[in-house]
N, C-alpha and C positions, 0 to 999 in steps of 0.2 A: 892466137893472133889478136890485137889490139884492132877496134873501129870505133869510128867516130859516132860521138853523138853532142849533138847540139842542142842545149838550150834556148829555149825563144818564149817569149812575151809578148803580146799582142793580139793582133788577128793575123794569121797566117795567111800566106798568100802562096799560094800553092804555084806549083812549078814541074815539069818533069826532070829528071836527072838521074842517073842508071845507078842504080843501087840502095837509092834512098827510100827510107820506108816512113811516114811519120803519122802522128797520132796527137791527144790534147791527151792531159796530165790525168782526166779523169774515165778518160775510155778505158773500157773493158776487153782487154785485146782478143781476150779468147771467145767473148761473147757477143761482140757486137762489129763484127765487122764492117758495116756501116759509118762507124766513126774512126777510122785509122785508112791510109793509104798503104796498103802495102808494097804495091808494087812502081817502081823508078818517081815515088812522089815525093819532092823535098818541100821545104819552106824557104822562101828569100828572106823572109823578118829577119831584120838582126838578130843577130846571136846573143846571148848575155852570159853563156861559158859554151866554153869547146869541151871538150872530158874523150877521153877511152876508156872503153870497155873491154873485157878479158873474158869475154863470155864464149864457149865451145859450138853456138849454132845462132844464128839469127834470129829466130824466136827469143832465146834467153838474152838475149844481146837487146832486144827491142825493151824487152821489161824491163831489164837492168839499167839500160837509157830513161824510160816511162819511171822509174824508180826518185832515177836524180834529178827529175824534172818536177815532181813530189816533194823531196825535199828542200824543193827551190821555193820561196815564197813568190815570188815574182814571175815562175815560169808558166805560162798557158799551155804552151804545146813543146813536141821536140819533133827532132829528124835524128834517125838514126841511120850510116850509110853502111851494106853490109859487104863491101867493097875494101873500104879503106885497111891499110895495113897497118 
């Protein structure tokens, strides 16, 4: 199953919305829980790409998203939603 993940730049302004997990490009998802929302937190910032991921669980799915967010020069943070189909 395909979900959404969002690239964003900026400063994030955080929001609730059911599914959405998000994080900045340089948290440490497994270590630092402190720096990532996981639970129903999105960002409104504009987006700068939409993308799908093909990832088998929501974990891999967040890193895979944290991944392309990396290889964005421009990206700060993302939203991954673990929801979307």
């Amino acid at each position: 199953k395909s979900k959404r993940c969002y690239l964003k730049k900026g400063e994030p302004k955080w929001y609730d919305y059911k599914g959405d997990m998000s994080a900045t490009r340089t948290c440490r998802l497994n270590f630092e829980p402190s720096c990532y929302r996981p639970h129903d937190a999105g960002s409104k910032t504009p987006s700068i790409k939409v993308t799908t991921v093909k990832a088998a669980t929501a974990d891999k799915g967040m890193k895979e998203c944290q991944d392309l967010c990396k290889a964005e020069a421009t990206c700060t943070h993302f939203t991954f939603n673990k929801n979307t189909k």
